[in-house]
C-alpha positions as CSV (number, residue, x, y, z in Angstrom):
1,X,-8.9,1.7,5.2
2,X,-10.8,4.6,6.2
3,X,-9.4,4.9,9.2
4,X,-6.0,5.3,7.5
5,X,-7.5,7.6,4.7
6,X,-8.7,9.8,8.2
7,X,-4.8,9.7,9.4
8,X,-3.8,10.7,5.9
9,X,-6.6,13.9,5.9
10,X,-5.6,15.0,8.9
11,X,-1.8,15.2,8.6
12,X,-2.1,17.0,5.1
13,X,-5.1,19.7,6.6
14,X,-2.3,20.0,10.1
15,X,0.7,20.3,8.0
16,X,-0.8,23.3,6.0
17,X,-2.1,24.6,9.3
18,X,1.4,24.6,10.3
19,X,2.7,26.4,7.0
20,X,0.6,29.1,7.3
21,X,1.1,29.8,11.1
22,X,4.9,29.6,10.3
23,X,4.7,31.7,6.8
24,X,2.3,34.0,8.7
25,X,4.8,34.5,11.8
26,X,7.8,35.0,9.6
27,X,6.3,37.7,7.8
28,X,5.1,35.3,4.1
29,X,1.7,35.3,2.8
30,X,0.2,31.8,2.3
31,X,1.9,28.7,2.5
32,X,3.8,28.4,-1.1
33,X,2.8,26.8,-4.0
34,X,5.3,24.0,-2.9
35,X,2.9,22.8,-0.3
36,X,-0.4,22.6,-2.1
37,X,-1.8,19.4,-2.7
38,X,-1.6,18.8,-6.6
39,X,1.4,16.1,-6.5
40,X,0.6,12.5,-7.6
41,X,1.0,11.2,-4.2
42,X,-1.4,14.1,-3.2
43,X,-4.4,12.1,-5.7
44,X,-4.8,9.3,-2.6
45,X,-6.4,12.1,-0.5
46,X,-9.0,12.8,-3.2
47,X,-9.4,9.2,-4.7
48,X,-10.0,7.4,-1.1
49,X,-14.1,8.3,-1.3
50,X,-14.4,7.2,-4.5
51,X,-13.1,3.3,-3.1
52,X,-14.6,3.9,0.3
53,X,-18.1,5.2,-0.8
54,X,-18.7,5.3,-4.7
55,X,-21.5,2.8,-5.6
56,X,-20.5,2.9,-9.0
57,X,-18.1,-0.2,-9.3
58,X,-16.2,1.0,-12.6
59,X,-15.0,3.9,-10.7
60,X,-14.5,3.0,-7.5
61,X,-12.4,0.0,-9.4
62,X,-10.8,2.5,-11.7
63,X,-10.3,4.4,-8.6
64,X,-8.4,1.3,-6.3
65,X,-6.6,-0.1,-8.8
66,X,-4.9,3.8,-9.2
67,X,-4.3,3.5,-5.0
68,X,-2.5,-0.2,-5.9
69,X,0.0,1.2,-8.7
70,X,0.8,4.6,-9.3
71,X,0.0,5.7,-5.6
72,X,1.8,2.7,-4.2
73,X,4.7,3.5,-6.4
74,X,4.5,7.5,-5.3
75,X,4.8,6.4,-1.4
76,X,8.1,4.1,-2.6
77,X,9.5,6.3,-4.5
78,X,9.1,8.8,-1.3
79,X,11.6,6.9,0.5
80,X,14.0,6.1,-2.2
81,X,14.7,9.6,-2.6
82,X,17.2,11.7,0.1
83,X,14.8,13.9,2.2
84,X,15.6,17.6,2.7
85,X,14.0,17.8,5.9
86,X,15.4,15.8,9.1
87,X,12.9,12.6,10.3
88,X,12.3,14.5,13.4
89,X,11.6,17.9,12.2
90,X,7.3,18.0,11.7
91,X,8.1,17.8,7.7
92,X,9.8,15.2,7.6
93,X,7.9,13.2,10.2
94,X,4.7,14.1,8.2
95,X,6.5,13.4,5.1
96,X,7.1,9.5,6.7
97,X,3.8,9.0,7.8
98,X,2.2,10.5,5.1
99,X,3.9,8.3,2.2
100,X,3.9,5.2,4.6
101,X,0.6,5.3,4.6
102,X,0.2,5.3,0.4
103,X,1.9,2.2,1.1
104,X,0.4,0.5,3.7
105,X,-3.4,1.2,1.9
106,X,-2.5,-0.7,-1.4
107,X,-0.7,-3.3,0.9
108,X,-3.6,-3.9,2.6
109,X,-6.2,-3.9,-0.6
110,X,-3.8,-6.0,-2.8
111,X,-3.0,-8.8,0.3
112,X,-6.8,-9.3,1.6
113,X,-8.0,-9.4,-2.2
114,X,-9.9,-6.2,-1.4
115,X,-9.1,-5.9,-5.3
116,X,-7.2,-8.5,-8.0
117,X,-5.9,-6.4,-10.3
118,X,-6.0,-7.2,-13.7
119,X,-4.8,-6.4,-17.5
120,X,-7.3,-4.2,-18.4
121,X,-7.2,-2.1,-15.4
122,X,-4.8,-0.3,-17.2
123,X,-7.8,1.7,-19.0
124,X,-9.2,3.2,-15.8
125,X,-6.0,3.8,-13.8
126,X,-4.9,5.8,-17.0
127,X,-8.5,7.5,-17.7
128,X,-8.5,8.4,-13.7
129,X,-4.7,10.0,-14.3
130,X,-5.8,11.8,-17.1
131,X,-8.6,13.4,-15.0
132,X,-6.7,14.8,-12.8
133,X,-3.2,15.9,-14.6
134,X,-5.4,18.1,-17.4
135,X,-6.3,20.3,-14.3
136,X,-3.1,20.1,-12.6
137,X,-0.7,20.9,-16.1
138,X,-3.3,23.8,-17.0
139,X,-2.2,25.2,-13.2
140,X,1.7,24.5,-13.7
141,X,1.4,26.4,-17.1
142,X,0.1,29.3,-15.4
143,X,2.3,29.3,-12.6
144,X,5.6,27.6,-14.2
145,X,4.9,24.9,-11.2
146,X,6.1,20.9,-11.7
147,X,3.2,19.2,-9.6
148,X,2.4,15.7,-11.0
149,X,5.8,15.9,-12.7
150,X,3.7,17.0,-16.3
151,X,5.3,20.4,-17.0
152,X,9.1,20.5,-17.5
153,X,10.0,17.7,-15.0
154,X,12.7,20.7,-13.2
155,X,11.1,18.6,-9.6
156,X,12.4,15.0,-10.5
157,X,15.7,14.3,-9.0
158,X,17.0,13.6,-12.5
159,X,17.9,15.7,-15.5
160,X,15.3,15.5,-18.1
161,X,15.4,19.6,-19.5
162,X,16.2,17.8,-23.0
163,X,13.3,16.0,-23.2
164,X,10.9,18.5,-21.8
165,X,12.2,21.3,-23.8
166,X,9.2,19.5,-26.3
167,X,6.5,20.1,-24.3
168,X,4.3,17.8,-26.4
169,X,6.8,15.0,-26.6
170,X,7.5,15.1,-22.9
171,X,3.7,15.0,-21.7
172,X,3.5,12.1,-23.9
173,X,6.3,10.2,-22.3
174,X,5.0,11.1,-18.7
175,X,2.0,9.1,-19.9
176,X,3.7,6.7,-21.4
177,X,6.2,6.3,-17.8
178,X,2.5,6.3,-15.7
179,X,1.3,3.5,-17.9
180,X,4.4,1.4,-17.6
181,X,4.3,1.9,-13.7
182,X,0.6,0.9,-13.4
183,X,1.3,-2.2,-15.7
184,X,4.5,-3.4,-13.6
185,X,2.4,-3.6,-10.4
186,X,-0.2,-5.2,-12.0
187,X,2.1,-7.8,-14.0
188,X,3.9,-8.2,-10.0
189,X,0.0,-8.9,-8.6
190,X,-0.9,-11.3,-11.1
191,X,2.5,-13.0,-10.8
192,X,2.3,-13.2,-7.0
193,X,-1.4,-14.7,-7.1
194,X,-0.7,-17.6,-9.3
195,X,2.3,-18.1,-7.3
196,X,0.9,-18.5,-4.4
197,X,-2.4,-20.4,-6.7
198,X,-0.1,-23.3,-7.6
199,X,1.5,-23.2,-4.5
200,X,-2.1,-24.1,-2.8
């Protein structure tokens, strides 16, 4: 696992290297707000230590059992959706990688019973979310930015400018979508374990 969480560092801190050497030679300052690191997929980079090296079991719980839902969603969704960039161009190999990785980590917790998810996880994953999308809307409200999806929703592949005209009401429903995803994969974990329990 932390070998993978090294891959995952590494691609992310390369392919920023690689925006700036590219902005810089084409004459752009920085490397856009598009690339910085504030997208829901982006939270596995920054929730890793917390399973890896917290000794504080609620969080590092609250922590994995975000990885095994909404993170394992985020790397599904990844391929689910048409890429701009071509597989072989560096974006959209990183862009593979990258999300394969979100993938294979929850994969790999949820099948060695690194962690059994549970009802109640729910609390954490949501408390976790919260922690991290306060930061992230207050960014997109200065910057009219769509990172975690929490603003206007203008970034999701569908047309939801009705909803989010209400920004109260659409926040609200973003939570309400994050919970649901976090319950489904733990309602599909629990299902699969006493599956494979009477099974045995």
């Amino acid at each position: 696992l932390t070998v993978l969480w090294l891959v995952a560092v590494v691609l992310d801190i390369v392919k920023y290297g690689y925006g700036l050497i590219t902005n810089f030679s084409n004459g752009v300052q920085g490397i856009g707000n598009y690339d910085i690191p504030l997208w829901t997929c982006s939270m596995f980079l920054y929730l890793m230590p917390f399973v890896l090296f917290s000794k504080n079991e609620k969080v590092a719980r609250a922590c994995s059992a975000f990885i095994c839902t909404i993170s394992f969603f985020a790397g599904m969704v990844n391929f689910a959706i048409p890429c701009d960039d071509s597989l072989f161009s560096f974006y959209g190999m990183h862009k593979t990688v990258y999300h394969y990785i979100l993938m294979l980590v929850p994969a790999i917790m949820l099948g060695t019973g690194y962690i059994k998810l549970r009802a109640k996880d729910i609390a954490g994953i949501m408390i976790v979310f919260t922690v991290f999308a306060i930061p992230v809307y207050v960014f997109n409200t200065m910057y009219q930015q769509d990172y975690m999806f929490t603003y206007d929703g203008s970034w999701l592949p569908i047309d939801v400018s009705s909803v989010s005209a209400n920004k109260p009401l659409y926040v609200l429903l973003c939570l309400v979508v994050y919970a649901l995803i976090a319950m489904l994969f733990i309602g599909i974990d629990v299902g699969v374990r006493r599956m494979f329990k009477k099974k045995s």
